[in-house]
C-alpha positions, 0 to 999 in steps of 0.5 A, a space after each residue: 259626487 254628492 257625498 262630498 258636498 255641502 248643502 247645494 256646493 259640491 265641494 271638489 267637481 274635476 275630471 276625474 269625477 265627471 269621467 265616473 258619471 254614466 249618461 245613457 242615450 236612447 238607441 240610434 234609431 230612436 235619436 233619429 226618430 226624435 230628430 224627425 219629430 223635432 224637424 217636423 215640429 220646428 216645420 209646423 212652427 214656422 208655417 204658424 209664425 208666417 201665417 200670423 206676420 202675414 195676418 199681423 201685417 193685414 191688421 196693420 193695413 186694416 187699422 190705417 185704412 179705418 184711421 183714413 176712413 175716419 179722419 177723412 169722414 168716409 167711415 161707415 159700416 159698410 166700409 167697416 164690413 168690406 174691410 173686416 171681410 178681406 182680413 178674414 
């Protein structure tokens, strides 16, 4: 396949030539073993992106409610406190 091409073009790729290429695959047990891992790495990934929407969502809140906070003159450290506790 590569003795027939040009630079980066390969110059005449058919069927007849990919039927000729061999690609190995790891044994059936180890396939499931990669699967199972994967499964349980998009799991985990999951969980992670859930838990920081929901903690996106309650920095929103926080944000708004210290926009309040201020607008209205109700701002203080206190108010800043408490609010910083309930995100953490």
């Amino acid at each position: 396949m590569i003795s027939g091409g040009n630079g980066v073009n390969i110059k005449s790729l058919n069927q007849g030539v990919l039927s000729q290429i061999n690609i190995s695959f790891p044994e059936i047990f180890k396939q499931a073993e990669i699967v199972q891992s994967l499964e349980k790495t998009k799991e985990k990934t999951q969980h992670l992106q859930s838990l920081y929407q929901r903690k996106l969502a309650i920095l929103e809140e926080l944000k708004q409610s210290l926009l309040h906070q201020a607008f209205t003159g109700a701002l203080t450290n206190k108010s800043i406190d408490t609010s910083l506790t309930k995100v953490l």
